[in-house]
KOLZATI-7802 format. One record per atom (N, C-alpha, C): residue in three letters; atom name; x, y, z. Coordinates in steps of 0.05 Angstrom, whole numbers, plus 5000, padded with zeros to 4 digits. Example, Ala and Ser with C-alpha at 12.3 -4.5 7.8 and 13.67 -1.06 7.14 Angstrom:
BEGIN
+-----+----+------+------+------+
!   r !  a !   c1 !   c2 !   c3 !
+-----+----+------+------+------+
! ala !  N ! 5264 ! 4886 ! 5156 !
! ala ! CA ! 5246 ! 4910 ! 5156 !
! ala !  C ! 5264 ! 4934 ! 5156 !
! ser !  N ! 5257 ! 4955 ! 5142 !
! ser ! CA ! 5273 ! 4979 ! 5143 !
! ser !  C ! 5258 ! 5001 ! 5157 !
+-----+----+------+------+------+
This chain:
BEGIN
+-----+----+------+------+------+
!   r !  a !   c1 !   c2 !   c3 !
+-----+----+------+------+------+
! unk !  N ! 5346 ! 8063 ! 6403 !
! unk ! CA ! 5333 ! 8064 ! 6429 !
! unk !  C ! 5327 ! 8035 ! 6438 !
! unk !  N ! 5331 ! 8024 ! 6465 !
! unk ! CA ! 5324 ! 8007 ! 6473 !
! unk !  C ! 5299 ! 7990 ! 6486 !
! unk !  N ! 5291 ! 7985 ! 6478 !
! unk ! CA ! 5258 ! 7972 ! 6485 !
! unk !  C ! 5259 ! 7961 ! 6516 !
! unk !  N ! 5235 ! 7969 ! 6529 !
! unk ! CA ! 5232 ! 7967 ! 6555 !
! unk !  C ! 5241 ! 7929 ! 6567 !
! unk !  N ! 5234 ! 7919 ! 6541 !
! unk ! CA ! 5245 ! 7889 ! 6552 !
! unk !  C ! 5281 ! 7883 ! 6552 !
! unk !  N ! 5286 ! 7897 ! 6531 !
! unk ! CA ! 5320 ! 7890 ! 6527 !
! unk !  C ! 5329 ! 7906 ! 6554 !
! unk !  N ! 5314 ! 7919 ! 6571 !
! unk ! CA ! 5323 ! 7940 ! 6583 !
! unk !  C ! 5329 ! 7922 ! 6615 !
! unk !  N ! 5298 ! 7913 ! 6618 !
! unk ! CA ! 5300 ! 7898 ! 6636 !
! unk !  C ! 5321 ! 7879 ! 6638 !
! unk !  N ! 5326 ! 7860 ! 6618 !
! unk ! CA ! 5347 ! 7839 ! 6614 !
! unk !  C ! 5369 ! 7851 ! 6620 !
! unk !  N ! 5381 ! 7868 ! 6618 !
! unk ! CA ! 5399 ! 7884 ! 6617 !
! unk !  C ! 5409 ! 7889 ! 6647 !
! unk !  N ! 5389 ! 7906 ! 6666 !
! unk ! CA ! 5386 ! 7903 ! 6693 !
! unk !  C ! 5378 ! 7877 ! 6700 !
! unk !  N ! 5378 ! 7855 ! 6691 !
! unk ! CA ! 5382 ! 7839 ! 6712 !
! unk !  C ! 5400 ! 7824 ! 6702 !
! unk !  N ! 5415 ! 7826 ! 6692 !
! unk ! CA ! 5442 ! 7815 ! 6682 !
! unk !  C ! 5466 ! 7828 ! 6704 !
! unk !  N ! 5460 ! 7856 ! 6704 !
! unk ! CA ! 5479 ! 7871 ! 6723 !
! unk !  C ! 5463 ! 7868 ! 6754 !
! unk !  N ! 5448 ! 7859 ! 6759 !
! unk ! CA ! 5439 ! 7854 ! 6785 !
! unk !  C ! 5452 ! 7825 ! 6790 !
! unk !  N ! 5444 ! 7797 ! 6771 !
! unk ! CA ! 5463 ! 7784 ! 6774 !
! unk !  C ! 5488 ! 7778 ! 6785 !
! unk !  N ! 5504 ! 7800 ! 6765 !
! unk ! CA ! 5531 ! 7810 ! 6771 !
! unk !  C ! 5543 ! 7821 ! 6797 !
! unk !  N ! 5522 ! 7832 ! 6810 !
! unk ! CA ! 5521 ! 7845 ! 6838 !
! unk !  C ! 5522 ! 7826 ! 6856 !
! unk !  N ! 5506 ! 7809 ! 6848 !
! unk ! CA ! 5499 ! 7780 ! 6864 !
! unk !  C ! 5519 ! 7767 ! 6873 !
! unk !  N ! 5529 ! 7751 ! 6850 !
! unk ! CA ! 5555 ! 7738 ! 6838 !
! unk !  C ! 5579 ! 7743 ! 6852 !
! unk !  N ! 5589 ! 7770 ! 6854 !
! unk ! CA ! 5612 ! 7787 ! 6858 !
! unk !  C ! 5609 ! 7787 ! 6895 !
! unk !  N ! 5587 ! 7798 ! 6900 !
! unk ! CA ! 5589 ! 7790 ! 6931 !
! unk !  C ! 5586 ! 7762 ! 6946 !
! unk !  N ! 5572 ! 7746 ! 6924 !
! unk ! CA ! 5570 ! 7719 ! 6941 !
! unk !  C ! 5612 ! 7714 ! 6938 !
! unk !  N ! 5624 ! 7716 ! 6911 !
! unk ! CA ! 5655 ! 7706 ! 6912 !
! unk !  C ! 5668 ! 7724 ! 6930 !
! unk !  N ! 5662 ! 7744 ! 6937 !
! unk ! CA ! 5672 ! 7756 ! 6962 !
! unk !  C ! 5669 ! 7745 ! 6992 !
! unk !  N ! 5643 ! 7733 ! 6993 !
! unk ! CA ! 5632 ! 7724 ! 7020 !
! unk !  C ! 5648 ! 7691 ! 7018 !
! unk !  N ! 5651 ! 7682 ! 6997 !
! unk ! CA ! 5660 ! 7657 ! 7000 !
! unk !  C ! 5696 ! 7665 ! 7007 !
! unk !  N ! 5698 ! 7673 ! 6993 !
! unk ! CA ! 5729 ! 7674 ! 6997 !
! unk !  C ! 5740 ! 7679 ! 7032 !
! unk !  N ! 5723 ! 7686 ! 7044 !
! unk ! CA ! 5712 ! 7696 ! 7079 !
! unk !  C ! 5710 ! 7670 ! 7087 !
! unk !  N ! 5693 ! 7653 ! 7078 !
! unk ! CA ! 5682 ! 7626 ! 7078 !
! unk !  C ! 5696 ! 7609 ! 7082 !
! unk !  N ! 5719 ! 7608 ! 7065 !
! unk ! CA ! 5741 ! 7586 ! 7057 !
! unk !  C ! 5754 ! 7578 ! 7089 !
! unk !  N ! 5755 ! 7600 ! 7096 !
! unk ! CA ! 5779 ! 7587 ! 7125 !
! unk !  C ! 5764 ! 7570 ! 7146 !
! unk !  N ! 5735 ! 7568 ! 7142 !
! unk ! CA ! 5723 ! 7555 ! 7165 !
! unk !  C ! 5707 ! 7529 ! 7159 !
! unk !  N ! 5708 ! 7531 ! 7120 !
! unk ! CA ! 5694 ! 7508 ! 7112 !
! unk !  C ! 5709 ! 7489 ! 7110 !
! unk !  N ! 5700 ! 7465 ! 7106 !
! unk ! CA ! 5668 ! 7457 ! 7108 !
! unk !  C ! 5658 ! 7451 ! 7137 !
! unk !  N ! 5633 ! 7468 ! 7138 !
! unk ! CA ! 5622 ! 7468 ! 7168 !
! unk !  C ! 5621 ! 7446 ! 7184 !
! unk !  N ! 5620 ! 7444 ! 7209 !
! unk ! CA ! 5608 ! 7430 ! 7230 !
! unk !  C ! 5600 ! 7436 ! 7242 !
! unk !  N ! 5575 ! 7434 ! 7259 !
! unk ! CA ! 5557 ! 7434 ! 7283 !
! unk !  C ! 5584 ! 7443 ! 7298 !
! unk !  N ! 5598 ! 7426 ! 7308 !
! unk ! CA ! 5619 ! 7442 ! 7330 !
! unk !  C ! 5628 ! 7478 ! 7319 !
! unk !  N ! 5635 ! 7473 ! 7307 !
! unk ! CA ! 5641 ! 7504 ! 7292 !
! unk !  C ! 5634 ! 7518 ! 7291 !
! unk !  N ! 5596 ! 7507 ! 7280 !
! unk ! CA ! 5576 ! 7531 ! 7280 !
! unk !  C ! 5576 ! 7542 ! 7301 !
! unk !  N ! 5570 ! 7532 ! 7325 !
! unk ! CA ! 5563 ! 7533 ! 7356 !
! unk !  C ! 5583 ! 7554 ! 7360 !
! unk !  N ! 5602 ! 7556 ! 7351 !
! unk ! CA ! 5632 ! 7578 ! 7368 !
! unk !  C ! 5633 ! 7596 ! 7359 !
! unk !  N ! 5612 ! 7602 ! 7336 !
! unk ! CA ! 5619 ! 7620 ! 7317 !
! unk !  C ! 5604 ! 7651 ! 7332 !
! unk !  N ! 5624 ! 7667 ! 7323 !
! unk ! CA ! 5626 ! 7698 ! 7332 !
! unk !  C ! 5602 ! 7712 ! 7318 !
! unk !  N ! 5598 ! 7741 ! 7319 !
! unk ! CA ! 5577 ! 7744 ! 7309 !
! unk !  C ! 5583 ! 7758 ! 7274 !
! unk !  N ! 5608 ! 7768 ! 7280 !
! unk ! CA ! 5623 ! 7762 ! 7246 !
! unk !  C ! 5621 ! 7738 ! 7232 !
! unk !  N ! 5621 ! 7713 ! 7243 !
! unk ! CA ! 5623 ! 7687 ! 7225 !
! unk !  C ! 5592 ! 7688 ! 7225 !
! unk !  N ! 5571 ! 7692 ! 7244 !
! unk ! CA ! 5549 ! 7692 ! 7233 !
! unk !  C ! 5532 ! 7711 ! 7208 !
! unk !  N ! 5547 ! 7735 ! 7211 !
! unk ! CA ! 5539 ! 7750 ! 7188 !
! unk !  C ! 5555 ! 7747 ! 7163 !
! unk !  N ! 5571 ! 7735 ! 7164 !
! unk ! CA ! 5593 ! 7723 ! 7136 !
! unk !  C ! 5563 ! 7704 ! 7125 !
! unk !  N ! 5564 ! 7685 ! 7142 !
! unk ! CA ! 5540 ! 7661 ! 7134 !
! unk !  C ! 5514 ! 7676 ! 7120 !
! unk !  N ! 5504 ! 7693 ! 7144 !
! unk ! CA ! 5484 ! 7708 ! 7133 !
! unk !  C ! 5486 ! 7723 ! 7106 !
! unk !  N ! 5506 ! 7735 ! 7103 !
! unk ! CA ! 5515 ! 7739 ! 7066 !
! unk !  C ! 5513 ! 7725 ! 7051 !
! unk !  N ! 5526 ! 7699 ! 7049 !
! unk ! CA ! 5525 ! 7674 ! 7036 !
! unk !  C ! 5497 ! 7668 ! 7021 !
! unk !  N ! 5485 ! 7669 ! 7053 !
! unk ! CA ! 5452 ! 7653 ! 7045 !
! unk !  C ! 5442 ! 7679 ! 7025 !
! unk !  N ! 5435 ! 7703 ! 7046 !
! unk ! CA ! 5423 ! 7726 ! 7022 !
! unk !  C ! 5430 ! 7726 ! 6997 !
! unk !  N ! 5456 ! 7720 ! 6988 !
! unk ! CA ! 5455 ! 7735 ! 6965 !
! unk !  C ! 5454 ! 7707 ! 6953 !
! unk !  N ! 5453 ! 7680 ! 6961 !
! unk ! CA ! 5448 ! 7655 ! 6945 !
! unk !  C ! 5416 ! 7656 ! 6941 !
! unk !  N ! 5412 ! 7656 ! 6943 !
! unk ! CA ! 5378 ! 7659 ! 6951 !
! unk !  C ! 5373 ! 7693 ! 6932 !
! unk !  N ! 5382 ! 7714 ! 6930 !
! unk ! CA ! 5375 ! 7728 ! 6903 !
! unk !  C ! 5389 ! 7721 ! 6880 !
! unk !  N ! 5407 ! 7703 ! 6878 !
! unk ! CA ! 5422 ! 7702 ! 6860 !
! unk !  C ! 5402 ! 7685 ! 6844 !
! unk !  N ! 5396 ! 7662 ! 6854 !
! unk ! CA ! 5389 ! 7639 ! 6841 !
! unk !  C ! 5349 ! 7639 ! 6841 !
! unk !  N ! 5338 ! 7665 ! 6861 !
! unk ! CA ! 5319 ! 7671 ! 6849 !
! unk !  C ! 5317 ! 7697 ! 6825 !
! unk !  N ! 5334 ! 7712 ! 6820 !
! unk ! CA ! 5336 ! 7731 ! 6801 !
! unk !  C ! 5335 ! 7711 ! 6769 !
! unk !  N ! 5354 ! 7693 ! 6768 !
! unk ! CA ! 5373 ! 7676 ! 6743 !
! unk !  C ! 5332 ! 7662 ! 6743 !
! unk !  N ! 5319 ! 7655 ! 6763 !
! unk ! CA ! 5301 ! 7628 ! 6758 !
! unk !  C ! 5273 ! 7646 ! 6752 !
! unk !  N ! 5270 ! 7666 ! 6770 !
! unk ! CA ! 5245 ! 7689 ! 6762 !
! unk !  C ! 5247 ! 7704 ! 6740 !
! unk !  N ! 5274 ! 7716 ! 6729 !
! unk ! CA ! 5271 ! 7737 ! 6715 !
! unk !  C ! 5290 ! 7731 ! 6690 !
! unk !  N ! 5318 ! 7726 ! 6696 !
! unk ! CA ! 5340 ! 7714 ! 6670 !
! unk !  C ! 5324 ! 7688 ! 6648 !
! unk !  N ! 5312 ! 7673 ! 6661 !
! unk ! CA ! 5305 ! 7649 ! 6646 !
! unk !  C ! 5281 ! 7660 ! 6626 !
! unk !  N ! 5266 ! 7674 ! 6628 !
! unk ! CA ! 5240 ! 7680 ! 6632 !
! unk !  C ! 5245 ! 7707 ! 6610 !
! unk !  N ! 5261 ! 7723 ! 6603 !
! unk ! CA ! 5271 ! 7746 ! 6599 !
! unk !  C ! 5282 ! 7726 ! 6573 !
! unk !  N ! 5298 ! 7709 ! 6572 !
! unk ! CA ! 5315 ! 7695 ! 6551 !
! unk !  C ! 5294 ! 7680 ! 6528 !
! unk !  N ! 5279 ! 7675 ! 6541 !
! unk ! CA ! 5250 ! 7652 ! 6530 !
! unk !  C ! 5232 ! 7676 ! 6522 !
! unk !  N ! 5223 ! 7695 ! 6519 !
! unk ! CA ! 5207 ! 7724 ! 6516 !
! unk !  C ! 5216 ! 7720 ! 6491 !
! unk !  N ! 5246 ! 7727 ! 6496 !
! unk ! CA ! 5269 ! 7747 ! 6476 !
! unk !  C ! 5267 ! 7729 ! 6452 !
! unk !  N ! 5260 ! 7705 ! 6456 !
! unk ! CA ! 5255 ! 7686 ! 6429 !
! unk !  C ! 5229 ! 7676 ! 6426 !
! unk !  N ! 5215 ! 7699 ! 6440 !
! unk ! CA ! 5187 ! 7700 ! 6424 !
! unk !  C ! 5174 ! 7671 ! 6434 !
! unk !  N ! 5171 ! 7656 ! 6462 !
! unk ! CA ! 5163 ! 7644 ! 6482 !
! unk !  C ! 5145 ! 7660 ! 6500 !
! unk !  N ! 5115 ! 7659 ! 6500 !
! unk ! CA ! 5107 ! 7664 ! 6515 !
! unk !  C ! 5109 ! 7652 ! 6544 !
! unk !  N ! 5113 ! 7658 ! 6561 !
! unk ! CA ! 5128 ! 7640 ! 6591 !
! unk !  C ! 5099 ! 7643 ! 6613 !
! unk !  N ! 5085 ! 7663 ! 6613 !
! unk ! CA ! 5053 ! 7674 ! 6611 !
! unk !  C ! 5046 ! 7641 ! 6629 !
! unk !  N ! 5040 ! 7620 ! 6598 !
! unk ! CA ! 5027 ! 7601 ! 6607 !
! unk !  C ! 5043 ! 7578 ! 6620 !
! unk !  N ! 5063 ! 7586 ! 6618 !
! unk ! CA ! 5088 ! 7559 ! 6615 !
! unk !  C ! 5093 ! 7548 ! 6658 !
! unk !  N ! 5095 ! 7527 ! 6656 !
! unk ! CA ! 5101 ! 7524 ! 6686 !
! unk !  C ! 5132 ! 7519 ! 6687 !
! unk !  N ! 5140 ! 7516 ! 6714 !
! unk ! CA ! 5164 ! 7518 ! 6724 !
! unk !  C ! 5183 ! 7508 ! 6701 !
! unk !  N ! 5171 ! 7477 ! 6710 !
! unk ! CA ! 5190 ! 7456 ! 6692 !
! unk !  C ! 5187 ! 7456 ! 6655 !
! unk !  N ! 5172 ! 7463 ! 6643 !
! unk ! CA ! 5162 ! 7471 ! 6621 !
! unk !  C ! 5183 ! 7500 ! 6616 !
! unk !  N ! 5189 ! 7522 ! 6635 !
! unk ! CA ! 5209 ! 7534 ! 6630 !
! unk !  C ! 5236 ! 7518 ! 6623 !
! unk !  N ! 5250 ! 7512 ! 6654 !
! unk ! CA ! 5268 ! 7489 ! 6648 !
! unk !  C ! 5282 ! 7476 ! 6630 !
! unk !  N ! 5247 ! 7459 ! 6611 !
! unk ! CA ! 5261 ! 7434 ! 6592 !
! unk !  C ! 5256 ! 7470 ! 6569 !
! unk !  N ! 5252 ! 7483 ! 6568 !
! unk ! CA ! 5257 ! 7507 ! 6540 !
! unk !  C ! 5284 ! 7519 ! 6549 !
! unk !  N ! 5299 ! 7523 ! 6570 !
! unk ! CA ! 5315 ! 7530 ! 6587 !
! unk !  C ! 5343 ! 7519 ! 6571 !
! unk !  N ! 5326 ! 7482 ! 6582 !
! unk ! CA ! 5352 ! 7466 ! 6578 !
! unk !  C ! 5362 ! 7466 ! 6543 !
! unk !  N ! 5334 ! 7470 ! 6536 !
! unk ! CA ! 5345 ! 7467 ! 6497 !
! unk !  C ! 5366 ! 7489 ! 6481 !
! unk !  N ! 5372 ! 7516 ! 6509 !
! unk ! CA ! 5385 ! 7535 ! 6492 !
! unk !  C ! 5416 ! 7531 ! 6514 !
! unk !  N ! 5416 ! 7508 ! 6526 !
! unk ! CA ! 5441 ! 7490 ! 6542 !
! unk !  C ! 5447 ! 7514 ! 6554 !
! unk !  N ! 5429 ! 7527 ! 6574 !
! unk ! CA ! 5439 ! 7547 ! 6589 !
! unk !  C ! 5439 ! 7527 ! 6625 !
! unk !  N ! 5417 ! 7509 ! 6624 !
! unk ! CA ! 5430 ! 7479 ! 6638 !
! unk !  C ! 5426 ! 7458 ! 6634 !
! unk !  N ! 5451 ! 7448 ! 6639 !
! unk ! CA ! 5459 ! 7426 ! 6626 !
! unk !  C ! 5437 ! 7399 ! 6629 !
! unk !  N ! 5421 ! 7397 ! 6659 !
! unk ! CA ! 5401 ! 7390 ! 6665 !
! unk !  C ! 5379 ! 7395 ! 6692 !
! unk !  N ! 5355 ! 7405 ! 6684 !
! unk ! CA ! 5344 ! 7409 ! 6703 !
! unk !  C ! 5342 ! 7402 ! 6724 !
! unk !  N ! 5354 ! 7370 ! 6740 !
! unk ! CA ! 5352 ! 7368 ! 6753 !
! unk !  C ! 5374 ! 7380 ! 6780 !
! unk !  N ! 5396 ! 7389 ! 6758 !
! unk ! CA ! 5412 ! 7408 ! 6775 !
! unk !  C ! 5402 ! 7445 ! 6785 !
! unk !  N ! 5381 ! 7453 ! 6767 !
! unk ! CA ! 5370 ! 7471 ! 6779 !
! unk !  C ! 5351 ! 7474 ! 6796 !
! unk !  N ! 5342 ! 7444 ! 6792 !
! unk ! CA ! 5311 ! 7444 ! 6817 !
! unk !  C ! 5338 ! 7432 ! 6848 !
! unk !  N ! 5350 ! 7418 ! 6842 !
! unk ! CA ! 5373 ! 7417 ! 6869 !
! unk !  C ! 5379 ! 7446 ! 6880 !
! unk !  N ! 5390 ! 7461 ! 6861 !
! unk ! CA ! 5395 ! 7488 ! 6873 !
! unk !  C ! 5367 ! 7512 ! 6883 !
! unk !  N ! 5345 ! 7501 ! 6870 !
! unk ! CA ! 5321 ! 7515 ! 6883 !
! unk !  C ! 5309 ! 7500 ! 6905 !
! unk !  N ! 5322 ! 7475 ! 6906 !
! unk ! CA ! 5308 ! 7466 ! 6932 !
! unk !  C ! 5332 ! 7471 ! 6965 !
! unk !  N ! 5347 ! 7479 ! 6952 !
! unk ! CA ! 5365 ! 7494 ! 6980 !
! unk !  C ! 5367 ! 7520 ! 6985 !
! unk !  N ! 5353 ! 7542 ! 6958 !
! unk ! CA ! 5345 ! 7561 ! 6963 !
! unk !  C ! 5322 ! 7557 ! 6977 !
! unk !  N ! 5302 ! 7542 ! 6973 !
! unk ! CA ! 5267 ! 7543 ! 6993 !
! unk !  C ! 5282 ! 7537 ! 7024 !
! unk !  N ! 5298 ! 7521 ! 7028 !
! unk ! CA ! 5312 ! 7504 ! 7054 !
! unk !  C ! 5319 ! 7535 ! 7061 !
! unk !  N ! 5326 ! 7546 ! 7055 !
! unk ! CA ! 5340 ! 7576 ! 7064 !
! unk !  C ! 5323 ! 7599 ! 7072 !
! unk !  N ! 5296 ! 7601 ! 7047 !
! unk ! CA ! 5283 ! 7616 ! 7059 !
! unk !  C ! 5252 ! 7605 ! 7074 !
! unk !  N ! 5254 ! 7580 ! 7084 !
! unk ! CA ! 5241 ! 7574 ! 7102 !
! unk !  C ! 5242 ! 7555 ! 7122 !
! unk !  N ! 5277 ! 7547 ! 7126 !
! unk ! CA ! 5283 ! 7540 ! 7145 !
! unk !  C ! 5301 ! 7556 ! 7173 !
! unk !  N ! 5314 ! 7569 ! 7151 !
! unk ! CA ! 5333 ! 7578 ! 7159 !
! unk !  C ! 5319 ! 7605 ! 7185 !
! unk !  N ! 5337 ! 7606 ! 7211 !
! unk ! CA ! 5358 ! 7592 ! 7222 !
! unk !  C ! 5362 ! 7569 ! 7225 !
! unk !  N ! 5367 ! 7569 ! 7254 !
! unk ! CA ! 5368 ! 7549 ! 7280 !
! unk !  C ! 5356 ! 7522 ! 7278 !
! unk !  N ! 5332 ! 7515 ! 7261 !
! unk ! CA ! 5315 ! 7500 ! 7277 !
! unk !  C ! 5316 ! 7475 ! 7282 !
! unk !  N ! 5339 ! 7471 ! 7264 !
! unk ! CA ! 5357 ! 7442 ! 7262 !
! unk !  C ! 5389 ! 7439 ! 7253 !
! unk !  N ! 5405 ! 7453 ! 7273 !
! unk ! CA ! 5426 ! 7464 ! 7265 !
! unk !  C ! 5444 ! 7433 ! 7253 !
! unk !  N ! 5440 ! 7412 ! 7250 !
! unk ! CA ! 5454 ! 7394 ! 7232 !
! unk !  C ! 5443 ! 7401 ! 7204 !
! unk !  N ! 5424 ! 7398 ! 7194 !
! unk ! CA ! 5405 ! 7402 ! 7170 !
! unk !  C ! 5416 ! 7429 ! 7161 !
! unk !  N ! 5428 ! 7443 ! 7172 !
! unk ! CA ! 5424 ! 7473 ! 7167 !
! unk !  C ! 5461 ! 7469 ! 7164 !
! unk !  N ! 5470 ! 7463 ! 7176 !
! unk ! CA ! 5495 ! 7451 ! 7162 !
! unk !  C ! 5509 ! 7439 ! 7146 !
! unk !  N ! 5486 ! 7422 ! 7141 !
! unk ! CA ! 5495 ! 7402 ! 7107 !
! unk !  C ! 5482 ! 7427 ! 7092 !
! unk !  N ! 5469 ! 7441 ! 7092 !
! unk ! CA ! 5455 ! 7458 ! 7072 !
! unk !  C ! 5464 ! 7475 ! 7061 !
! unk !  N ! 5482 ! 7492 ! 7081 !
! unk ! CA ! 5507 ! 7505 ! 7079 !
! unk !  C ! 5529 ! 7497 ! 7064 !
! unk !  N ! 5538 ! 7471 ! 7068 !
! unk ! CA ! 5564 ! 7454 ! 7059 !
! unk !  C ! 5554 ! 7448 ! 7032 !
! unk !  N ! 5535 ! 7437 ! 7033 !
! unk ! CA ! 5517 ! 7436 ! 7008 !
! unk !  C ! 5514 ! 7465 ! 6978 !
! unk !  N ! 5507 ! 7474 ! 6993 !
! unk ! CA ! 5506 ! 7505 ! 6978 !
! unk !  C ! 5530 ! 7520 ! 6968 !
! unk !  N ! 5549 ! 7516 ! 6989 !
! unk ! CA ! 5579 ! 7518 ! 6974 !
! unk !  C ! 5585 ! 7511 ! 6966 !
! unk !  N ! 5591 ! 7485 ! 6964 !
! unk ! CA ! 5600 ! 7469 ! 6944 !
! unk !  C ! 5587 ! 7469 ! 6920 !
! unk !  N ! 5558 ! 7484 ! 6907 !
! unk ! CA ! 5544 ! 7480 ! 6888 !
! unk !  C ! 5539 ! 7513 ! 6876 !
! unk !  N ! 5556 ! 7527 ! 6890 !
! unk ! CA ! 5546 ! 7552 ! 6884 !
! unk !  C ! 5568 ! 7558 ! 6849 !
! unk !  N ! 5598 ! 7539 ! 6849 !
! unk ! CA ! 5602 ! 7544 ! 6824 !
! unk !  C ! 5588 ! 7526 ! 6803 !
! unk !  N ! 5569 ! 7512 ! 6804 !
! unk ! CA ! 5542 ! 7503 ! 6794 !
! unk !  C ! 5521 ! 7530 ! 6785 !
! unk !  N ! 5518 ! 7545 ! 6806 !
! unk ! CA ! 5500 ! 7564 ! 6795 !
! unk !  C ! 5507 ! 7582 ! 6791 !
! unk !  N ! 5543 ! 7586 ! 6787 !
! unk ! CA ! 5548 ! 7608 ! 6773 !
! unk !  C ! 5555 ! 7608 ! 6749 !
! unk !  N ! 5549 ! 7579 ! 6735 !
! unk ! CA ! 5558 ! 7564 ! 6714 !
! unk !  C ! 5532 ! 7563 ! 6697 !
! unk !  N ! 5515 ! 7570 ! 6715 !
! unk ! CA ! 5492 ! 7566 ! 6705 !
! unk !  C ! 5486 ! 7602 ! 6695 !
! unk !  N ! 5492 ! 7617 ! 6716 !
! unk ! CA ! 5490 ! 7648 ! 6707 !
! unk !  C ! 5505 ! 7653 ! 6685 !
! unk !  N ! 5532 ! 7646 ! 6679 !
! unk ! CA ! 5544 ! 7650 ! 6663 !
! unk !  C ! 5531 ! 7638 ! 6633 !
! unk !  N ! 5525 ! 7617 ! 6629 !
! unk ! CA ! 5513 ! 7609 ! 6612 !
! unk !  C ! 5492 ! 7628 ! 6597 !
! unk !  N ! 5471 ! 7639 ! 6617 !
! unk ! CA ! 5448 ! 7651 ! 6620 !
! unk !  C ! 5458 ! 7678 ! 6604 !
! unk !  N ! 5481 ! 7689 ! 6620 !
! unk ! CA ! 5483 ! 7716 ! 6609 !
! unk !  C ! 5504 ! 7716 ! 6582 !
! unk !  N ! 5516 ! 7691 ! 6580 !
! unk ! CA ! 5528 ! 7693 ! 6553 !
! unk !  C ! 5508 ! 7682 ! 6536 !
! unk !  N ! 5486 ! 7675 ! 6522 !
! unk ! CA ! 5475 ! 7672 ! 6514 !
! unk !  C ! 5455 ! 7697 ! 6506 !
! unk !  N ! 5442 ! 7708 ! 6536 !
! unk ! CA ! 5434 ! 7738 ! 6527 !
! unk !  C ! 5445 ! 7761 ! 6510 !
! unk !  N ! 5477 ! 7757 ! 6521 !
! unk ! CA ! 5502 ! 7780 ! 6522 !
! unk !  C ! 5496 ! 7778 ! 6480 !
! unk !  N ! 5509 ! 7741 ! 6481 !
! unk ! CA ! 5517 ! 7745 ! 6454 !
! unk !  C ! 5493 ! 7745 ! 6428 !
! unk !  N ! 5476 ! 7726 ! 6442 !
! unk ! CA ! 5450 ! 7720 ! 6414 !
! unk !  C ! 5425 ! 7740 ! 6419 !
! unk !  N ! 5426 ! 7754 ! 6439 !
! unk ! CA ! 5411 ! 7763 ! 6439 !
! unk !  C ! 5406 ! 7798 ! 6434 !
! unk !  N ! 5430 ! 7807 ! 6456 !
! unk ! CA ! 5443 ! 7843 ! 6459 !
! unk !  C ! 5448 ! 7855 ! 6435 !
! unk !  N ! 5472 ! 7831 ! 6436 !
! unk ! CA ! 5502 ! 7840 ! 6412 !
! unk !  C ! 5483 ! 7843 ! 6380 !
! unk !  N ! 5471 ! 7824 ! 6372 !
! unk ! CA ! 5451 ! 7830 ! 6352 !
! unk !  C ! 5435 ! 7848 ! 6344 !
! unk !  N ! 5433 ! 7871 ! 6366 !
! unk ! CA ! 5409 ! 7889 ! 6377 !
! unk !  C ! 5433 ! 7916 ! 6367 !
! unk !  N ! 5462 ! 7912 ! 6369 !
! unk ! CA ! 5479 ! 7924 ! 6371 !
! unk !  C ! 5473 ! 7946 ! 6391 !
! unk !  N ! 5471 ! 7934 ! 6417 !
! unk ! CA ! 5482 ! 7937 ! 6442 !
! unk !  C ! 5502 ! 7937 ! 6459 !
! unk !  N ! 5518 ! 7956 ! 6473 !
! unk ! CA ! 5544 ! 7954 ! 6483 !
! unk !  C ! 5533 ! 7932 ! 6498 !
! unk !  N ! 5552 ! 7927 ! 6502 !
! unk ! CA ! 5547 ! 7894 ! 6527 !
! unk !  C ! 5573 ! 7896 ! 6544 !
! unk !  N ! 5594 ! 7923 ! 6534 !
! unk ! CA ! 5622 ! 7916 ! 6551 !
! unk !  C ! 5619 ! 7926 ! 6585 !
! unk !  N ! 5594 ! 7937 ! 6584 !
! unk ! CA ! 5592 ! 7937 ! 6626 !
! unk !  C ! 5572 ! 7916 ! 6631 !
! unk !  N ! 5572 ! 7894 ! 6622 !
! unk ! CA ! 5559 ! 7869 ! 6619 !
! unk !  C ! 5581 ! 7850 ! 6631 !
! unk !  N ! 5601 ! 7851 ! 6652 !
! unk ! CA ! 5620 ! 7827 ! 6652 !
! unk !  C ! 5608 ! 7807 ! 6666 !
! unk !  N ! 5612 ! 7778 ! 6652 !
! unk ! CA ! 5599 ! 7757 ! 6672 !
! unk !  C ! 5627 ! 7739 ! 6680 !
+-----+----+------+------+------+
């Protein structure tokens, strides 16, 4: 039987995966118009706006699911209370099981998730364009970083438990 925590890990490994799978779908949509410009944005239909609007959503659960719940779930699982622990104190425990390579590439990717959910739209459509261009170009960064996260769970943590892990694909 599986314990309510391996359970959780578990679902959010496959929520991840949900994440992941539609953001490389929305990019692949992406490709023909990147990398943005202000002129471009401006012409864009209301399909290229809701392509974008995919992008951002599911960047923004992706990389808050992996920073609220995967990191936090991984650090438990080895008997880390996370309770008292602050952001960056996660992080440098984060970085010691090289799930990243360095924190300062995950506080980059959480500071264009905050740009997203509290700038975003309009309100400075240059800013909101490098953010964009920015975010794409860094999203196989944070899927490098999921992958890490869930091979690490998948293998030292599941597989030990002797847990299927094969509807686990990262």
């Amino acid at each position: 039987m599986i314990d309510k925590n391996t359970a959780k890990l578990i679902r959010t490994i496959k929520e991840c995966n949900k994440h992941k799978t539609r953001i490389s779908y929305v990019m692949s949509k992406m490709r023909q118009f990147m990398p943005l410009t202000t002129e471009k944005y401006r012409k864009f239909d209301e399909n290229e706006i809701e392509i974008i609007d995919l992008f951002v959503f599911r960047f923004i659960k992706l990389q808050d699911t992996i920073g609220a719940r995967l990191f936090k779930q991984i650090l438990e699982a080895n008997d880390v209370d996370t309770d008292t622990l602050s952001n960056i104190d996660i992080l440098n425990n984060i970085e010691k099981y090289a799930i990243i390579g360095d924190k300062d590439e995950w506080i980059e990717l959480r500071e264009i998730r905050n740009f997203f959910t509290h700038e975003y739209p309009d309100e400075n459509v240059d800013l909101l364009i490098n953010q964009l261009n920015t975010a794409f170009d860094k999203t196989e960064k944070l899927f490098s970083i999921y992958n890490n996260g869930a091979y690490y769970a998948i293998n030292r943590i599941l597989k030990p438990l002797n847990i299927d892990t094969s509807d686990l694909i990262i």
